[in-house]
C-alpha positions in Angstrom: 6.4 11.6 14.6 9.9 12.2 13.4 11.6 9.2 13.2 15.7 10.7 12.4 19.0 9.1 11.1 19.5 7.9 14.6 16.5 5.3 14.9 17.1 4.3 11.0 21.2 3.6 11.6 20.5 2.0 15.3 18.2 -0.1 13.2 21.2 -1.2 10.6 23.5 -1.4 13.1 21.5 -3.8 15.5 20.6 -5.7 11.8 24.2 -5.8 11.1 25.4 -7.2 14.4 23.5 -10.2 14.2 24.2 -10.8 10.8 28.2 -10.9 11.1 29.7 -14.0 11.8 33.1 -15.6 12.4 33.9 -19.2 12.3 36.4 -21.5 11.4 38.5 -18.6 10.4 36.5 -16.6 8.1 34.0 -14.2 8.2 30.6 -14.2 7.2 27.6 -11.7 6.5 24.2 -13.6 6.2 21.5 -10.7 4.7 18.8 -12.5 5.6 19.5 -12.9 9.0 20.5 -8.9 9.4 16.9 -8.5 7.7 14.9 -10.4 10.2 16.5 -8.4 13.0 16.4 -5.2 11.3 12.6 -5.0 10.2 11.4 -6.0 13.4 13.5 -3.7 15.2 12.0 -0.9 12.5 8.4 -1.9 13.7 9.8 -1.5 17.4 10.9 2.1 16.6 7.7 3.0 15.1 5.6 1.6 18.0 7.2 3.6 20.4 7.0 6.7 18.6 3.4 6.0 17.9 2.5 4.7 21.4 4.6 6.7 23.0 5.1 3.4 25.4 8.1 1.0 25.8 5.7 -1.6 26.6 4.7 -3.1 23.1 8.1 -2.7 21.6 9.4 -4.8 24.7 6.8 -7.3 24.5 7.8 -7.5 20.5 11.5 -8.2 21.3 10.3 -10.9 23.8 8.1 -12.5 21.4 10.7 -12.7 18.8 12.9 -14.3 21.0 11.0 -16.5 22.3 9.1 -17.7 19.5 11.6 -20.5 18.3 10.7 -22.1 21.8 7.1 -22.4 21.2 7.4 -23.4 16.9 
């Protein structure tokens, strides 16, 4: 199970794209946010490398985004 730079920086990069921000003006860069997009998207990687299946890291990304709806 070799996981490579390119899952670890798709993983920053997804984490950093919802973390920027831009409004009234000035830019902003909330960690926290890029965190709770980039750990998740860490366990995503590593289920499909060790299920070898798109299905649970789909059902993972649905789940988070859905979740808000349902708390």
């Amino acid at each position: 199970m070799d996981w490579g730079w390119g899952a670890l920086l798709s993983c920053a990069i997804f984490g950093l794209a919802h973390a920027f921000g831009y409004s009234e003006g000035a830019f902003s860069l909330d960690l926290m946010y890029m965190a709770m997009t980039a750990i998740p998207s860490l366990i995503a990687v590593w289920l499909r490398l060790r299920t070898g299946s798109l299905l649970l890291p789909i059902l993972l990304h649905n789940f988070g985004n859905s979740i808000g709806l349902f708390v």
